[in-house]
Structures are given as structure tokens and as C-alpha cells.
Backbone bond lengths (Angstrom), bond angles and torsions (degrees), N, CA, C in turn:
res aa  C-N    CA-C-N  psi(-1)  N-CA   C-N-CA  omega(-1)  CA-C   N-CA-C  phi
1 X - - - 1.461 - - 1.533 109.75 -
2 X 1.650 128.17 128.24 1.146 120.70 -173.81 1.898 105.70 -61.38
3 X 0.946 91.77 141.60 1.849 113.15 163.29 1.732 143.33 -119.70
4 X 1.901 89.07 25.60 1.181 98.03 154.05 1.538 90.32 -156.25
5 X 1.893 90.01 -158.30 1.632 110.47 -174.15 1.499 87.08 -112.48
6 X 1.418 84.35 148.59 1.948 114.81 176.80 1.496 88.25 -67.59
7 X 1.556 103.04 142.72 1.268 111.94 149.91 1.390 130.40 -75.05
8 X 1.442 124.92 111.35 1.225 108.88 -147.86 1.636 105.30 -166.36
9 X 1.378 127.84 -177.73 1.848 123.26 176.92 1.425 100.18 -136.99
10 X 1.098 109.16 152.97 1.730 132.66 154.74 0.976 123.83 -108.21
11 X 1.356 113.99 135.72 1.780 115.28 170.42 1.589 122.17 -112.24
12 X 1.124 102.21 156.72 1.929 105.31 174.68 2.215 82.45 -119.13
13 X 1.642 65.11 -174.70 1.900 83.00 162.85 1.176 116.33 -84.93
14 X 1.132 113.96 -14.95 1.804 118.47 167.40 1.187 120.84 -108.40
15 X 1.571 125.06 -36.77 1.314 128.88 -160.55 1.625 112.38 -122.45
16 X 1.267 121.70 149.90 1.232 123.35 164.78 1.673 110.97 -129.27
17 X 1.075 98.67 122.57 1.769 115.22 173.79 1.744 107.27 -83.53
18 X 1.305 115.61 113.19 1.091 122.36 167.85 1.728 126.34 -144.10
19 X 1.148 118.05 174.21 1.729 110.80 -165.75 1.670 83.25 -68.27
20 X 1.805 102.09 160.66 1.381 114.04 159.75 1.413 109.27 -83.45
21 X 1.645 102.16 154.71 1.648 103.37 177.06 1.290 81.95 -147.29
22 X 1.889 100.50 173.30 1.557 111.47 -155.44 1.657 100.43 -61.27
23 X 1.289 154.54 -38.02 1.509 167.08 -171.38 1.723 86.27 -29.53
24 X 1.948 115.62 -40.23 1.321 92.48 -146.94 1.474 80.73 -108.12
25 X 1.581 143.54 52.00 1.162 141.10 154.59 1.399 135.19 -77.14
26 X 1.489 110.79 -7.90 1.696 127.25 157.82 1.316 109.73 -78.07
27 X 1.212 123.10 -66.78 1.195 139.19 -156.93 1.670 108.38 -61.40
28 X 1.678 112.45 -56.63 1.230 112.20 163.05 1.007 131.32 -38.51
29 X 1.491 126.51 -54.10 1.397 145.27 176.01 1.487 98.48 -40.36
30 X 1.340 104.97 -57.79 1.724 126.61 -164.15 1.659 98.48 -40.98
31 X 1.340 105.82 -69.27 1.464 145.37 -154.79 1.871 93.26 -59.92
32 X 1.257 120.30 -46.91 1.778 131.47 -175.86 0.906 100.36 -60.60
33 X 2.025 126.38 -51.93 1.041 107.29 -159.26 1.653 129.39 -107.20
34 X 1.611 108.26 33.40 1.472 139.41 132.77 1.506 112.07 -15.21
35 X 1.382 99.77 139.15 1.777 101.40 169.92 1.003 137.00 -91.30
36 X 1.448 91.49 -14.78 1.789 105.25 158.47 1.365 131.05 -92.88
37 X 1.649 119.17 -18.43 1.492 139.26 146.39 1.753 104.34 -31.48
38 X 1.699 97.99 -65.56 1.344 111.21 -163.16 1.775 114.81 -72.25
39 X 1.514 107.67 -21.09 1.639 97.46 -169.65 1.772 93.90 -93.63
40 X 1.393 136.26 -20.24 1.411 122.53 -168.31 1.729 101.70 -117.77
41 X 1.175 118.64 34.54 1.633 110.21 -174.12 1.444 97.56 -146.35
42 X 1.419 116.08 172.72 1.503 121.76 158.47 1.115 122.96 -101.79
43 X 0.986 103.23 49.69 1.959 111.55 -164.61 1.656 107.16 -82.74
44 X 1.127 151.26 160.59 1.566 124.57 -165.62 1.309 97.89 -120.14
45 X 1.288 130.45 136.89 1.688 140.21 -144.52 1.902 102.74 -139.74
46 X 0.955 98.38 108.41 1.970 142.61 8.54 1.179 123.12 -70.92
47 X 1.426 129.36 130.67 1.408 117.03 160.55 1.224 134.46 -91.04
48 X 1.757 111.69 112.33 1.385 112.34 -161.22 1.670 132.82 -90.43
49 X 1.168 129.58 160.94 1.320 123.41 -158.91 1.994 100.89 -57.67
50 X 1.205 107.31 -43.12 1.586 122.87 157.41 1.968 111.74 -21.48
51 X 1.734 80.09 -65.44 1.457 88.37 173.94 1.346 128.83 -32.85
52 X 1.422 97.79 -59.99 1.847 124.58 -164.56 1.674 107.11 -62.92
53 X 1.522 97.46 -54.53 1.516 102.13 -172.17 1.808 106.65 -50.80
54 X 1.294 114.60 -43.34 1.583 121.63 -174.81 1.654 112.73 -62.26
55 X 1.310 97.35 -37.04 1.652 109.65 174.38 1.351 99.38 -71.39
56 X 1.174 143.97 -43.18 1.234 135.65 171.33 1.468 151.36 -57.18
57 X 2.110 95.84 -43.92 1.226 119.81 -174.39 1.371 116.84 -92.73
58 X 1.477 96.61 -25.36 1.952 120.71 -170.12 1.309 114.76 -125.63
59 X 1.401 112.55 -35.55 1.885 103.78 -176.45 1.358 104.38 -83.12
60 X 1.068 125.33 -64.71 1.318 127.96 -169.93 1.744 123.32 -65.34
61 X 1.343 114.65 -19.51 1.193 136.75 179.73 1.514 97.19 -64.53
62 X 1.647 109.30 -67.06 1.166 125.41 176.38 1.313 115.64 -33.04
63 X 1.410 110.35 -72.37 1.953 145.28 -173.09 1.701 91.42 -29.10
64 X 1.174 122.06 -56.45 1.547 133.38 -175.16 1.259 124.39 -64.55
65 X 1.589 109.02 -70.79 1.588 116.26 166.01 1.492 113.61 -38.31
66 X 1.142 124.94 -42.76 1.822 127.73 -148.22 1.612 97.44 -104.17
67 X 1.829 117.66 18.69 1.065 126.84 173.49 1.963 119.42 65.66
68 X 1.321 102.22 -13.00 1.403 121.31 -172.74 2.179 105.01 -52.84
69 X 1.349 106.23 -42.48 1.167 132.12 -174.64 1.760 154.57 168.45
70 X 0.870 104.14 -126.60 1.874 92.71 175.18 2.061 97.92 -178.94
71 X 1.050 91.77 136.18 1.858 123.63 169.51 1.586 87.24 -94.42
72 X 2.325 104.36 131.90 0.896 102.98 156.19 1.620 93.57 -128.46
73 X 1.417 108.40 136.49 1.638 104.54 165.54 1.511 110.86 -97.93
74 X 1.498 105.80 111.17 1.444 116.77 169.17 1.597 100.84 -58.43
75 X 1.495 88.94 124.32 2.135 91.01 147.69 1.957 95.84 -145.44
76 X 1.772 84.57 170.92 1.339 92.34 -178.12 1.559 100.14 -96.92
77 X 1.767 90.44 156.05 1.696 102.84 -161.34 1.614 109.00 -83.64
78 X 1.287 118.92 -4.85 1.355 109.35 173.08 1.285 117.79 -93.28
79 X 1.852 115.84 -29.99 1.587 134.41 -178.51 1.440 121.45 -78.66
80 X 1.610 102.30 -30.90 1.329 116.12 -146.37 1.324 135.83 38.38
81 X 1.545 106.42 23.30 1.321 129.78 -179.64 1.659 106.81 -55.40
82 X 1.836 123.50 160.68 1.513 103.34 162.31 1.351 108.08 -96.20
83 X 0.988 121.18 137.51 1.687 120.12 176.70 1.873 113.51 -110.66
84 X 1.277 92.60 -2.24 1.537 86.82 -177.62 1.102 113.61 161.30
85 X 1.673 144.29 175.94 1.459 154.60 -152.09 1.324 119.05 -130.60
86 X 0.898 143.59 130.04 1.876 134.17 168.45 1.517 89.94 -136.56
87 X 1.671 86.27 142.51 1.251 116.18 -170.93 1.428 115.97 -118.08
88 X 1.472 135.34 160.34 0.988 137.75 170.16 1.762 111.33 -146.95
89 X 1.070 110.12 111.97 1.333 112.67 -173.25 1.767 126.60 -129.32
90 X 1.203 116.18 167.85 1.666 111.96 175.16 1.964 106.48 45.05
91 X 1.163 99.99 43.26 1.029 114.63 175.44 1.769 122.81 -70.71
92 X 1.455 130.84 107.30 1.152 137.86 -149.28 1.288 104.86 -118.16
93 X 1.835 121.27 94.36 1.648 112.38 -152.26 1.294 102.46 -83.81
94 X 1.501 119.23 -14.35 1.740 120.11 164.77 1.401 136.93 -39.27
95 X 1.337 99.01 -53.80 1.545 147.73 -173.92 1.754 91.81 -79.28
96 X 1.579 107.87 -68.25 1.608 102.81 -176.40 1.287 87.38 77.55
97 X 1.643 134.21 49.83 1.093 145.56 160.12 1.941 111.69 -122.92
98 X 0.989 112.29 144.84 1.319 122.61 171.57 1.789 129.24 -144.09
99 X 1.383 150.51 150.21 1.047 167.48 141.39 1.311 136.27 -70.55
100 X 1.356 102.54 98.43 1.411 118.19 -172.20 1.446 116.50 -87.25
101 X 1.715 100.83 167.02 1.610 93.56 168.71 1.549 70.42 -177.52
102 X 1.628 111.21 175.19 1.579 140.39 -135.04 1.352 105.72 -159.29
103 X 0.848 151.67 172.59 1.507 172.84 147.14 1.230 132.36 -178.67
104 X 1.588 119.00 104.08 1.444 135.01 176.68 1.443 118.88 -73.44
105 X 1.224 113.61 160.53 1.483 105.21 -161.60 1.910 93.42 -114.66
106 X 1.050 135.57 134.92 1.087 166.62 148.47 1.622 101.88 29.30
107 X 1.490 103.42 -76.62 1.420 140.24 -168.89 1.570 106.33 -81.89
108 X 1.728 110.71 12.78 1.686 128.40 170.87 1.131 134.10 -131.90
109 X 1.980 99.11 2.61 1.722 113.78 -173.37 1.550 105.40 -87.05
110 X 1.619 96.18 129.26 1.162 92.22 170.18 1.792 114.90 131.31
111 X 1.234 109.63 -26.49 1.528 150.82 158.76 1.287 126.75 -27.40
112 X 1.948 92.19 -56.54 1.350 103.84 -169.24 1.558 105.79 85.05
113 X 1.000 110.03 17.33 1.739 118.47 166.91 1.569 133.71 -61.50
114 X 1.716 85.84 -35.28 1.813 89.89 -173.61 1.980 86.98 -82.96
115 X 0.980 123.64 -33.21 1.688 115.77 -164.20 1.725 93.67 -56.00
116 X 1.414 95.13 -56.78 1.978 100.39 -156.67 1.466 92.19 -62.64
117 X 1.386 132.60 -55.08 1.321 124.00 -154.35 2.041 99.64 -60.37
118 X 1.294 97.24 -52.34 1.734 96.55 -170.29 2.004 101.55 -64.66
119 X 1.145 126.13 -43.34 1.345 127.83 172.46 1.825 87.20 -44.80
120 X 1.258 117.85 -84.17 1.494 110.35 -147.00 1.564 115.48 -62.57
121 X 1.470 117.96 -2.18 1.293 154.31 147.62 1.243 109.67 -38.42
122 X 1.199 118.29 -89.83 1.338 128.88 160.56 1.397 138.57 -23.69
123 X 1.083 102.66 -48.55 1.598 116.41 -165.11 1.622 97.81 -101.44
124 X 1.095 146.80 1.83 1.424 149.11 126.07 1.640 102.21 -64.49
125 X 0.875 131.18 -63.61 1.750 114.25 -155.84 1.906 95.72 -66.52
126 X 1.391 113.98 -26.69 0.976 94.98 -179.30 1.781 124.70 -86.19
127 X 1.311 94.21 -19.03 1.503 98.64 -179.01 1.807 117.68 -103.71
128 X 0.832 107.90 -20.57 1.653 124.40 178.25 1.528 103.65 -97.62
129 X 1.286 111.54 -55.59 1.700 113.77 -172.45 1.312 112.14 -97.32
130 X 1.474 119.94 -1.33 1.681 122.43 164.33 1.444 106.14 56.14
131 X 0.982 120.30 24.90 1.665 134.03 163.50 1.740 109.19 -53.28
132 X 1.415 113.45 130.03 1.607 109.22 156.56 1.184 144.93 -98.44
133 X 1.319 138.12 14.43 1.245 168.74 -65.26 1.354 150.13 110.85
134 X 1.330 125.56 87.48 1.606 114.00 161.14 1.291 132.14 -117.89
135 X 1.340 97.84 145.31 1.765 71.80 -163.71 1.986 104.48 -128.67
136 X 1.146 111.08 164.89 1.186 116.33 -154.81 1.466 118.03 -109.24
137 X 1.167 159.00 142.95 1.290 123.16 142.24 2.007 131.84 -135.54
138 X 0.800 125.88 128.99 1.224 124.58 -146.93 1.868 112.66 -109.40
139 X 1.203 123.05 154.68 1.630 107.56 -173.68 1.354 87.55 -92.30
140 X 1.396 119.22 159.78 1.448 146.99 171.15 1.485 109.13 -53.50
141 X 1.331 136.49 -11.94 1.503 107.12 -160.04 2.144 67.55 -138.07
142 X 1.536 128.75 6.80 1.557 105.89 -156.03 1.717 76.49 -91.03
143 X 1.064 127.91 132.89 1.260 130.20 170.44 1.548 130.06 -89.76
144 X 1.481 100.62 -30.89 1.529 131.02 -135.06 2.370 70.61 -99.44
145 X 1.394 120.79 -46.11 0.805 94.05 171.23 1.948 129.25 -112.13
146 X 1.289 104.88 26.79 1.312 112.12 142.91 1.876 115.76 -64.83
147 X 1.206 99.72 -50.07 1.312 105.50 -179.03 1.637 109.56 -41.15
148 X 1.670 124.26 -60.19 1.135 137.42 -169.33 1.425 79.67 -51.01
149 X 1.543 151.72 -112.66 1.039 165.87 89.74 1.608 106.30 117.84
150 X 1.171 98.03 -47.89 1.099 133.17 -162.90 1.823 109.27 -78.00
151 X 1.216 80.79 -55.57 1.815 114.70 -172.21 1.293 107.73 -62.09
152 X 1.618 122.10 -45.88 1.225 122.81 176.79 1.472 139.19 -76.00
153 X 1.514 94.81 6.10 1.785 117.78 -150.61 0.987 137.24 70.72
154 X 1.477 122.82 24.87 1.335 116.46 174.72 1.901 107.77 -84.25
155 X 1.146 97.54 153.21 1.246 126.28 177.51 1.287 105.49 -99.81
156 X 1.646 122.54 126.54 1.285 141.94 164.59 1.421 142.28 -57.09
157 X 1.214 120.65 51.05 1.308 139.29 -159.25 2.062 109.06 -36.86
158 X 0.982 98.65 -57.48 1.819 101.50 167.31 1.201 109.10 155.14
159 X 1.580 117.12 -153.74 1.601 104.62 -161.07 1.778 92.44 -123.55
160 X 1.573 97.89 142.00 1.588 108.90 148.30 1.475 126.76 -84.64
161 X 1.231 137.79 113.87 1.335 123.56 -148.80 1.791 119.63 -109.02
162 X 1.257 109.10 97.03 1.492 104.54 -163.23 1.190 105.14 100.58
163 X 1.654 125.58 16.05 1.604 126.81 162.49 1.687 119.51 -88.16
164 X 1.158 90.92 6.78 1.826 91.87 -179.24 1.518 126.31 -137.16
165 X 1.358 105.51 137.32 1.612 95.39 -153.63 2.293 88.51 -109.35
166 X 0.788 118.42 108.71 1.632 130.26 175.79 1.785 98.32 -90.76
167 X 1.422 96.86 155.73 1.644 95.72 172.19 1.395 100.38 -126.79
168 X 1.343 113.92 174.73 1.805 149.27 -157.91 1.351 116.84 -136.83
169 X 1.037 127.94 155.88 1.443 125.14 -172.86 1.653 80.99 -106.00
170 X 1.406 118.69 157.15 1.351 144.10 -175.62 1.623 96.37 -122.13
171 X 1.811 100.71 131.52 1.682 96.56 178.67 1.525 126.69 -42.75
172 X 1.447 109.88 -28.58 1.226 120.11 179.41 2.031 111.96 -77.68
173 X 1.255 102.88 -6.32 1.323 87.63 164.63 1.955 107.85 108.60
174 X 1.397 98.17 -12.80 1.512 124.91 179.72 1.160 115.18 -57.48
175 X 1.433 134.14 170.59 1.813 116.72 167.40 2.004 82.00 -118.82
176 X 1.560 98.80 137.63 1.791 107.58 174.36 1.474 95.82 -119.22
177 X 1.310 122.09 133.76 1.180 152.31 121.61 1.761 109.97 23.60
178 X 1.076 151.27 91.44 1.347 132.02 165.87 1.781 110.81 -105.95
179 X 1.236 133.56 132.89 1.031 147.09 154.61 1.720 116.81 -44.40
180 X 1.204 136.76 110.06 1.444 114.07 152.06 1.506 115.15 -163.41
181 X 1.264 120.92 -157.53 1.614 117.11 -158.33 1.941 99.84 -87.54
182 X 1.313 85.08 149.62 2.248 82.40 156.34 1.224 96.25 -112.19
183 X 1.463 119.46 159.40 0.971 115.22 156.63 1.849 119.62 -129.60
184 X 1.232 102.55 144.82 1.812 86.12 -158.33 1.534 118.82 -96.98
185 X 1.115 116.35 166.88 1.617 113.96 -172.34 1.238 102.17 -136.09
186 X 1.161 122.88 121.78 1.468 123.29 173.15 1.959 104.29 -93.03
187 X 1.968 95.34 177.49 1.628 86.52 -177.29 1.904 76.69 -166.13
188 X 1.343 95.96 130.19 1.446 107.14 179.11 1.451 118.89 -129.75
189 X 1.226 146.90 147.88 1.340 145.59 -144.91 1.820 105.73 -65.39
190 X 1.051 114.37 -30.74 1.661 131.38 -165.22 1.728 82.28 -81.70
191 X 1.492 131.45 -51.08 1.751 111.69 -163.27 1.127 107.69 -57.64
192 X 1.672 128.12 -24.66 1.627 117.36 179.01 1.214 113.03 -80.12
193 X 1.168 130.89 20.88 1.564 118.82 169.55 1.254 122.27 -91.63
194 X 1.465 122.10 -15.32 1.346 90.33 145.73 1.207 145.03 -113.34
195 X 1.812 106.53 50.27 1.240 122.43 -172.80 1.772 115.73 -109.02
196 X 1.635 84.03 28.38 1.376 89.74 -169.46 1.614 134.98 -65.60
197 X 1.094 105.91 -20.31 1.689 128.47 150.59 1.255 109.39 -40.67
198 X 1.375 132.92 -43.67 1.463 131.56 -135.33 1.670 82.82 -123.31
199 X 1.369 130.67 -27.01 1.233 110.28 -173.23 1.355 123.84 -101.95
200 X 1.691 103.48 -20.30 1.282 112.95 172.48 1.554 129.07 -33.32
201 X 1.540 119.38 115.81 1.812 117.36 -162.89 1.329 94.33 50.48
202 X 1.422 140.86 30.81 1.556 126.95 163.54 1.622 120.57 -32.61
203 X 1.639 107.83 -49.70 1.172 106.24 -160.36 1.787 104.97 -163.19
204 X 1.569 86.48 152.19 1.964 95.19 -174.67 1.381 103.40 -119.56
205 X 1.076 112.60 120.01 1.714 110.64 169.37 1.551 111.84 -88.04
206 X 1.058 108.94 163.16 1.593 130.36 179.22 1.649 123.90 -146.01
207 X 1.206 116.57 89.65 1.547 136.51 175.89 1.451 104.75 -55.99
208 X 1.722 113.85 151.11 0.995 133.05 170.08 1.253 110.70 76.48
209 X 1.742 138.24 44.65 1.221 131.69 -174.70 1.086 129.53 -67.50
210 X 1.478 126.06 117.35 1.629 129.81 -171.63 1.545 119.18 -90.30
């Protein structure tokens, strides 16, 4: 039974999901060290260009091979700009369940980027990777991606309470620690049916990415 993800890209009419390579080691950096990157993620602040390259050359390389998961760097298909990240993590090839999460980059909110990229996300693991399950999870007060969440059909499974640590700016300018709930969203092959408008020719994959 395979035990990872193909190395490989997706496309929309706007977007193409593909592995990061060093090209997107400014931009990433750029994109982490966001204030909204920094208050709902564990991203480590500052995030340095150092950072990016390691997330690129070694984390994510890794994340894939060791079956754990796959880094997608959204860019748009006319710019080839990066606009953002999709993730796939804690990936359970038994189960044929996986854990997503998204992050748009600053200079891309607003788009409708995190919906299409995690939709066209989706609808490959479920139809190419025969996955049964994804599941989501969101901080209690992040709205902006409940909303995404929402949008794609996931269903709101309930809350973990005191499972999520969000950060704050400190008067001094610091990032502090905040305590608060996740709450999780599952997404199963049957919720996209009636997204059939939206998925139709959704998306083209391409094996063997160079």
C-alpha cells in the first residue's frame, strides 16, 4: 500500500499547487513574518530567510518521504507569484485520513485563495489518493479561517478546549503565548457532492515534479 504522496502539482484556473523550491525563499520568509501568520501558527518570529530555506530543503522534503505528509506552495498561474502554503500533516495511511491547514500570504487575502487551494486539495486526496477523511482544525477566536472551513464543506465536529496555543503582541513589541480552544472540522468524500459546480474540471495533476 503506498505510504506517501507523489511528488507532484495541481492546478486550478488560477492557482497551481506545487512543492516549494529555494526561488520561494524570500517570499516565504516574507509571507511567516505576517501578523496574522505570527498570532494563529507556530511559526518562530522572526522568521528568517535561514528559516525558509530549511523548511524547504529539509522539512518538507522529509514531511513527504517519511510518509508523514506533503508542502504545497500555492502560486498564481499567470504570476507564478507565491501566494500561500497548504499543508498536509499527521497523515494516517491506515485510516487514509489526513490534517490540513492553509496559509495565505498577505499581498493574496482576499482572493478566495485559501477556499480554492484547500477545495482543489481535497478533491485530489479524495479522488486520486482515495483518502476518507480530512480533518481540520481552527483556533476559537481565528475566524477568517473558520470561514475558509466553512466554505469548503466541512462540518464542525466540536471543540478541544485549551488545545491551542495563539499569540499576542506584548506592549513591548514581543509575541506572548495565548491559551485557547481548536475547534475541529472534519471533510469526507460524500460533503463534496454538492459542490459540484465548483469542482467540475476543478483540477489537473502533474506527476514527476522537476
Amino acid at each position: 500500500m503506498t505510504s506517501t504522496f507523489p511528488n507532484i502539482s495541481i492546478s486550478t484556473e488560477r492557482l497551481v499547487l506545487r512543492p516549494l523550491d529555494e526561488d520561494d525563499v524570500a517570499s516565504l520568509a516574507a509571507m511567516m513574518n505576517d501578523e496574522q501568520v505570527a498570532a494563529w501558527t507556530s511559526v518562530p518570529q522572526p522568521f528568517t530567510e535561514d528559516g525558509a530555506r530549511t523548511w524547504i530543503t529539509e522539512y518538507a522534503p522529509t514531511q513527504r518521504t517519511e510518509g508523514h505528509g506533503i508542502d504545497f506552495a500555492v502560486t498564481e498561474f499567470l504570476t507564478q507569484r507565491l501566494v500561500g502554503v497548504i499543508q498536509l500533516t499527521k497523515t494516517n495511511w491506515h485510516v487514509r485520513s489526513t490534517e490540513l491547514s492553509y496559509i495565505i500570504a498577505p499581498w493574496a487575502r482576499g482572493e478566495g485563495y485559501a477556499s480554492e487551494s484547500a477545495l482543489v486539495t481535497a478533491q485530489w486526496l479524495f479522488t486520486d489518493q482515495k483518502f476518507e477523511r480530512i480533518e481540520l482544525r481552527t483556533a476559537a477566536d481565528n475566524t477568517a479561517s473558520q470561514q475558509v472551513a466553512q466554505k469548503i464543506g466541512c462540518i464542525s465536529e466540536g471543540v478541544l478546549r485549551n488545545a491551542c496555543i495563539a499569540r499576542a503582541r506584548a506592549e513591548d513589541g514581543t509575541w506572548t503565548d495565548v491559551r485557547t480552544d481548536f475547534i475541529v472540522w472534519s471533510l469526507l468524500p460524500e460533503d463534496l457532492e454538492g459542490l459540484g459546480e465548483q469542482l467540475r474540471d476543478g483540477f489537473t495533476s502533474f506527476g514527476d515534479w522537476n
